[in-house]
C-alpha positions in Angstrom: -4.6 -12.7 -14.2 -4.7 -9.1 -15.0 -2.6 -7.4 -12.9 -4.2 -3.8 -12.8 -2.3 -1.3 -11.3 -4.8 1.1 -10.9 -3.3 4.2 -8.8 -5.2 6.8 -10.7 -8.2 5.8 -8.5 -11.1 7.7 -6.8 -11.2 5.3 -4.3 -8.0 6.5 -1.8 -8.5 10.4 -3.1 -10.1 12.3 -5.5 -9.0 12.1 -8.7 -7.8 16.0 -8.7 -5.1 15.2 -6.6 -3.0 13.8 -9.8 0.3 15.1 -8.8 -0.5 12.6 -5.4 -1.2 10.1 -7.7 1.5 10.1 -10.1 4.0 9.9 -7.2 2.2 6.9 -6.0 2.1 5.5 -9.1 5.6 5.5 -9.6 5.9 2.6 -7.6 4.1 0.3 -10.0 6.9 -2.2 -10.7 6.5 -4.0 -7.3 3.1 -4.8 -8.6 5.5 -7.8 -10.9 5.8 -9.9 -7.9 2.0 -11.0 -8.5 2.7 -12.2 -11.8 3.2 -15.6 -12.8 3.8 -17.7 -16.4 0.5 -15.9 -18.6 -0.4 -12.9 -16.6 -0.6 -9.5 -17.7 0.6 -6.7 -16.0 -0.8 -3.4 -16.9 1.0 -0.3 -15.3 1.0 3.6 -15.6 4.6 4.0 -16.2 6.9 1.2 -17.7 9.2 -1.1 -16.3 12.7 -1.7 -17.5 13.9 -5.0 -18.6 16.6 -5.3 -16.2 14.1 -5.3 -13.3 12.0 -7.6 -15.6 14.7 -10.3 -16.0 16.0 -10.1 -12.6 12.0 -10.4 -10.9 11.9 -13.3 -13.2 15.0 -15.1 -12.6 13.8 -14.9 -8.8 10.6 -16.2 -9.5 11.3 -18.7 -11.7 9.3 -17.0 -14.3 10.6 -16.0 -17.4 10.0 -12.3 -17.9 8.9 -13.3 -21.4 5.4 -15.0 -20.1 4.5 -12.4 -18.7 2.6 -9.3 -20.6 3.6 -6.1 -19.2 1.5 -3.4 -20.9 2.2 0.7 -20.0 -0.8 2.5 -20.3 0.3 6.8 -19.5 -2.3 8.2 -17.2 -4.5 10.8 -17.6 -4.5 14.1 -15.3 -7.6 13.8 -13.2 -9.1 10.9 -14.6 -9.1 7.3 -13.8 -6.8 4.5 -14.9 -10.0 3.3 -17.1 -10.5 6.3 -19.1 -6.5 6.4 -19.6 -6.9 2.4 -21.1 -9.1 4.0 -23.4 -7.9 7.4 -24.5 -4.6 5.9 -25.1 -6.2 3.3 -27.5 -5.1 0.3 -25.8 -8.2 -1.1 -25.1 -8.7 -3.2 -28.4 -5.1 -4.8 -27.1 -5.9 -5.2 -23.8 -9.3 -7.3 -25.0 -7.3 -9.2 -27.7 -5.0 -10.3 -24.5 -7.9 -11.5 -22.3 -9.4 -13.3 -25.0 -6.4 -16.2 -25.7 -6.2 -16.2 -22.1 -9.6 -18.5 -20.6 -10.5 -17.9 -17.1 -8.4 -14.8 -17.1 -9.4 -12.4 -14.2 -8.5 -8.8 -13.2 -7.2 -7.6 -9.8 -7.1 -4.2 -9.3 -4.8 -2.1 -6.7 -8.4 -0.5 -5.9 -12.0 -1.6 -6.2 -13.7 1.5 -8.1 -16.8 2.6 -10.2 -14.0 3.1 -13.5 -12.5 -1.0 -12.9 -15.9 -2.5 -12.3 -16.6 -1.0 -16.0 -13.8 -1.6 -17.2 -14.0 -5.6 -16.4 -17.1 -5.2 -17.6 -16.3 -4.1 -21.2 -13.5 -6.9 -21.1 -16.1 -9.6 -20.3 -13.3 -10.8 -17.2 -14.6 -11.0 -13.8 -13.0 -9.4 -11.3 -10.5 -11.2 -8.4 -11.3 -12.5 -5.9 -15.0 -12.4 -6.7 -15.1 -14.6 -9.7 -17.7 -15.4 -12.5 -20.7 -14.8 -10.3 -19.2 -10.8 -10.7 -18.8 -8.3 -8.0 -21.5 -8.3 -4.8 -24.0 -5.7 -4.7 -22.7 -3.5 -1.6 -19.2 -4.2 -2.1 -18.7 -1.1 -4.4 -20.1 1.5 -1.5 -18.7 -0.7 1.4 -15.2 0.1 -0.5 -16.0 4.1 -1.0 -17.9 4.6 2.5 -14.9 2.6 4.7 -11.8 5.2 2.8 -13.0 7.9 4.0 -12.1 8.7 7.6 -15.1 10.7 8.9 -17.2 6.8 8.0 -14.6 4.7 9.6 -14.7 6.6 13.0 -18.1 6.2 13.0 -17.9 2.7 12.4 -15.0 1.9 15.1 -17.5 3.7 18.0 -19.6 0.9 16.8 -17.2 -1.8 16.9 -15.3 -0.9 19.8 -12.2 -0.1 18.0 -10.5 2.6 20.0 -9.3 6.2 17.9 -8.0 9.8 18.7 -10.5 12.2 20.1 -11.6 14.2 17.1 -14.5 15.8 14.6 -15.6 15.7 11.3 -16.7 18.9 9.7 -17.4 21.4 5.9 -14.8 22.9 4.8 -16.5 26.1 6.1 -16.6 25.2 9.7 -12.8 23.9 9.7 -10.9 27.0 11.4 -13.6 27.0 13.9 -13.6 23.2 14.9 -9.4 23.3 14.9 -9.9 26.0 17.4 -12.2 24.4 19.3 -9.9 21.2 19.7 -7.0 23.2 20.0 -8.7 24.7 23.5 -8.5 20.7 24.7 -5.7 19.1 23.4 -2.1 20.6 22.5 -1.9 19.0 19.0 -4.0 18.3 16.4 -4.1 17.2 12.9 -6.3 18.3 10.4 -7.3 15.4 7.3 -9.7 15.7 4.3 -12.0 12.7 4.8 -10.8 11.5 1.7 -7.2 11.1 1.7 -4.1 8.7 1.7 -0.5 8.8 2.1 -0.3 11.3 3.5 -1.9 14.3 1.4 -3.3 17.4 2.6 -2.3 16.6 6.3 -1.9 19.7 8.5 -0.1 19.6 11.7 -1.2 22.2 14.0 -0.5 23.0 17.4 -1.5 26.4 20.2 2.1 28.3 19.4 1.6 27.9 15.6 -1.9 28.7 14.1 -3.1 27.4 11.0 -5.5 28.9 8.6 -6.7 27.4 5.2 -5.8 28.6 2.1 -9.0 30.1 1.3 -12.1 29.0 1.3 -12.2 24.8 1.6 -14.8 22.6 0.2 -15.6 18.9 0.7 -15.1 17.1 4.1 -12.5 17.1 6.9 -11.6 15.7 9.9 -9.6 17.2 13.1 -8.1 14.4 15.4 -6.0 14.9 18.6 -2.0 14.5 17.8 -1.1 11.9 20.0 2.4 11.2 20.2 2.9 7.9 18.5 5.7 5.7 20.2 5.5 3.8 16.8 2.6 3.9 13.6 1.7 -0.1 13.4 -0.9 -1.5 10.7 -2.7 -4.9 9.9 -3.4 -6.6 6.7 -6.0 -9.0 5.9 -7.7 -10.8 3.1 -11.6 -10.9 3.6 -13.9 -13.4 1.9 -17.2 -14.7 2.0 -16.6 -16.9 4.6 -15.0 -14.1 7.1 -11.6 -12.7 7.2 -8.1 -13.7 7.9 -5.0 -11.6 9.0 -2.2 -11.6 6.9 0.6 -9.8 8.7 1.4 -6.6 11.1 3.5 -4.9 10.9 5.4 -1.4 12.2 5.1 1.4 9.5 7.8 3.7 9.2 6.7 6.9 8.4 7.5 11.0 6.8 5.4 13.8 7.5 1.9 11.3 8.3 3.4 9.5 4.8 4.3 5.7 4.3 7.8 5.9 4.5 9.1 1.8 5.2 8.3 -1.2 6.6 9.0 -3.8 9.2 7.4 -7.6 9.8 6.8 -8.8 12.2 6.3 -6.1 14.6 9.6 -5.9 17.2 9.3 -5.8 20.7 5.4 -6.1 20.6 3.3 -7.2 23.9 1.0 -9.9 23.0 -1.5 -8.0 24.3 -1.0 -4.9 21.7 -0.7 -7.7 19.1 -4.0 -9.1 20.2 -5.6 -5.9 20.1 -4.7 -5.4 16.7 -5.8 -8.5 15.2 -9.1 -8.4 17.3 -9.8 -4.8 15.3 -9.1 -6.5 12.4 -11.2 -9.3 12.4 -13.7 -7.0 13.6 -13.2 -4.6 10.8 -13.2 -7.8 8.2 -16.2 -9.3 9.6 -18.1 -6.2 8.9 -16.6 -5.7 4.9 -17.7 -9.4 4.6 -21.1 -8.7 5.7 -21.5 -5.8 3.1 -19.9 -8.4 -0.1 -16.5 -7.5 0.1 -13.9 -9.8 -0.9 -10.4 -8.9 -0.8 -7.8 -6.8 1.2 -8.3 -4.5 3.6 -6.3 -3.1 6.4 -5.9 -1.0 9.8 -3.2 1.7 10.6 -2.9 2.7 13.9 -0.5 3.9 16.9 1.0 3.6 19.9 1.1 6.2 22.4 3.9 6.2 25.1 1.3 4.9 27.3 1.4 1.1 25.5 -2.3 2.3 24.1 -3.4 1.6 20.8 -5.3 3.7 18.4 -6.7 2.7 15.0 -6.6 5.9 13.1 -8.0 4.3 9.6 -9.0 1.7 7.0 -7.6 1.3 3.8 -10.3 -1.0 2.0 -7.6 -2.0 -1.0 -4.6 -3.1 -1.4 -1.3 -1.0 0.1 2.1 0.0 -0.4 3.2 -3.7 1.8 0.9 -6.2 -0.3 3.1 -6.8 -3.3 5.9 -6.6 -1.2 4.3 -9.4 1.3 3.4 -11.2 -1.7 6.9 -11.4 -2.6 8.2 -12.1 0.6 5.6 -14.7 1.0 6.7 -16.2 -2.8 10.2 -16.7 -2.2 10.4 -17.9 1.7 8.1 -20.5 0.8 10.3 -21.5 -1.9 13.1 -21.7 0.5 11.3 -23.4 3.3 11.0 -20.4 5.7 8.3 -20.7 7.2 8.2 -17.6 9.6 10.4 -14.7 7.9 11.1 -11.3 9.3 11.4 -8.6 6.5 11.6 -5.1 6.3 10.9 -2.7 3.4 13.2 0.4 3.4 14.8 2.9 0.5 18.4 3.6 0.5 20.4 7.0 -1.2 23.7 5.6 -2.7 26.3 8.5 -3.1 27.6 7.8 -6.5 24.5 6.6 -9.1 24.4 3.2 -10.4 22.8 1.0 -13.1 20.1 -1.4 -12.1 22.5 -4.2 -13.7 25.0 -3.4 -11.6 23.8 -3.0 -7.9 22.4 -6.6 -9.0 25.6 -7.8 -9.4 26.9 -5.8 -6.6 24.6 -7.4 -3.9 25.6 -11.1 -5.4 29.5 -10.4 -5.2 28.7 -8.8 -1.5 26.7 -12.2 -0.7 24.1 -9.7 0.3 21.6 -10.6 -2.5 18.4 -13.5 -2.0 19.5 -16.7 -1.9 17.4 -19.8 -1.5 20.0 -22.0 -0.2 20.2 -19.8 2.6 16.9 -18.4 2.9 17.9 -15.0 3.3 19.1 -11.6 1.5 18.1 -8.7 0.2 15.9 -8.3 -2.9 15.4 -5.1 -5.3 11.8 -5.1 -4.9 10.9 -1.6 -7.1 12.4 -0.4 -10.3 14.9 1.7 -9.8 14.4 6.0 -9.7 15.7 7.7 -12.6 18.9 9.3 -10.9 20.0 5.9 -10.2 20.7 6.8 -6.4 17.3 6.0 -4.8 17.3 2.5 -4.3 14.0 0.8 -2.4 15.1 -2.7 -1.2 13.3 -5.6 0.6 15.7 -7.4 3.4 14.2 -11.3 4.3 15.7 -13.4 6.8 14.7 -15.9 9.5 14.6 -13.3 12.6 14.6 -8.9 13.1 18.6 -9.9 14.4 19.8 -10.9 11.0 17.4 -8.7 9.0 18.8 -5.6 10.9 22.2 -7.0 10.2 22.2 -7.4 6.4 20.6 -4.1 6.3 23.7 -2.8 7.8 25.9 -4.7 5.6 23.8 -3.1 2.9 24.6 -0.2 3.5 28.1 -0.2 3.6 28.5 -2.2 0.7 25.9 0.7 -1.0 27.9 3.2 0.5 24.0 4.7 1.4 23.8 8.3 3.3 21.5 7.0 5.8 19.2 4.1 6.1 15.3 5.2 5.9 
């Protein structure tokens, strides 16, 4: 497998937004956990060896089979075009040519990968050698944009916000116009992700837009979310399947931290979600998509559920999942509860030796026991951000080892 990490994408926003898309791609290292003996990863920023040896030893796969190939991004252009401006396409070829049978699976499902496999002569995963189906391209652009999948959910009976899409040249008067109905609302470019370009805007403090405002946008009621919940699923030919749910912890409308499964979910909400998502699925499927997809949506104090978007790629939980997945199986656990989470330590630190740390704490993975906490990212550059997987066989002990963690971390506050 090539293991593309393709963050500078089109696909989740426009390509202009490359400060956005730098920060997201600075979480490429948790794209190692899909690598096994042979693969190659290639990733816009590089990954130290510590992380490398220590994925590896966890995985039972030396850090040495494994390719790992930095290609430095290009300000508003896609991942692609950086393989090829930085004149690593004759390597990256070379690589997928001792390698038979090799595929590439992408982060996103663009225009810029599609060629790019292409020019390899590699098909693209999960499709295989019969190559990419015809509607899965614009089934992938139409269902990331949020004006297309509120349209869509009317259809499919998928519950959302109250809300409009509009020009940038109508926006003030359409946020005034909701604002005369509801008390909140929040104003979204139709194409965006993680959180950017989110306004919150309520009656007491108006909003205008700096300037004039092209492209698309959409203005949705605020509700107040008891919790932010979200759905995962792998789609194929044959239909779709649900992966996991989960509750989403988030910052400012931003991905912020995870927890699986959800705690203290009705069956009923559960149902709900999974229902959406098979709905959502069996609609990708019918347009030639294969691969993952998924649904964010909320709670309102009310115990009602509302989708508020599709992200037609994979997310910020499905390396993560994957490595969850990898190493409970391993162990025998067959139902685990993990949570994703970032941590501030008070004093900086080595990666090397928070390894160590966690393993004299009795904190760090172990099969035997089928629980602990892994170092699922590289670590930031100040050596005091620290994001941090925590596996175990129920939420009780998961919350519990987090708190151990923190202590042992000496972390300000757990996130």
């Amino acid at each position: 497998m090539i293991v593309y990490a393709n963050f500078h994408s089109d696909l989740a926003v426009h390509l202009a937004a490359h400060e956005v898309l730098d920060r997201w791609a600075e979480h490429a290292s948790r794209e190692i956990w899909l690598t096994r003996p042979g693969d190659v990863l290639v990733t816009p920023v590089p990954l130290s060896l510590a992380f490398r040896r220590y994925a590896g030893e966890l995985t039972a796969t030396p850090h040495e089979s494994v390719t790992v190939l930095n290609v430095p991004p290009v300000a508003g252009a896609p991942f692609a075009e950086a393989v090829h401006r930085t004149g690593l396409m004759g390597t990256l070829r070379s690589l997928a040519a001792t390698r038979p049978g090799i595929q590439l699976l992408p982060i996103a499902l663009d225009v810029s990968t599609a060629g790019l496999a292409a020019q390899l002569g590699v098909p693209v995963a999960p499709y295989g050698p019969r190559g990419i189906t015809p509607g899965a391209l614009s089934i992938a652009y139409h269902l990331n944009t949020k004006a297309a999948f509120r349209a869509l959910a009317a259809d499919l009976g998928i519950r959302i916000p109250a809300g409009r899409c509009c020009d940038g040249t109508e926006l003030e008067g359409v946020v005034s116009a909701m604002l005369t109905r509801h008390k909140r609302v929040v104003v979204k470019p139709n194409r965006s992700a993680g959180g950017y370009q989110l306004h919150f805007v309520t009656r007491t403090e108006p909003w205008s837009a700096p300037g004039p405002l092209s492209g698309e946008w959409v203005v949705e009621e605020h509700l107040d979310a008891a919790r932010s919940l979200s759905v995962q699923m792998d789609v194929r030919k044959t239909g779709p399947r649900v992966v996991f749910c989960g509750e989403m912890h988030t910052a400012g409308g931003a991905y912020d931290g995870y927890f699986s499964p959800v705690e203290k979910s009705t069956d009923a909400t559960t149902k709900e979600l999974t229902r959406w998502a098979s709905a959502l699925g069996s609609h990708l499927a019918g347009h030639g998509y294969a691969g993952s997809c998924g649904i964010d949506a909320v709670l309102d104090p009310r115990s009602r559920l509302f989708a508020t978007e599709s992200n037609v790629r994979r997310t910020a939980t499905t390396a993560p999942h994957a490595l969850v997945d990898r190493l409970s199986r391993a162990a025998g656990l067959r139902e685990p509860a993990w949570l994703l989470a970032t941590g501030r330590s008070r004093a900086p630190h080595t990666f090397t030796a928070v390894a160590e740390l966690l393993r004299e704490a009795g904190l760090a993975w172990t099969p035997s026991r089928a629980e602990g906490v892994v170092l699922y990212r590289d670590t930031a550059s100040d050596g005091q951000a620290w994001p941090y997987a925590v596996i175990a066989a129920g939420h009780r002990r998961v919350r519990e080892l987090q708190a151990q963690l923190g202590d042992v971390m000496q972390f300000d506050a757990p996130s």
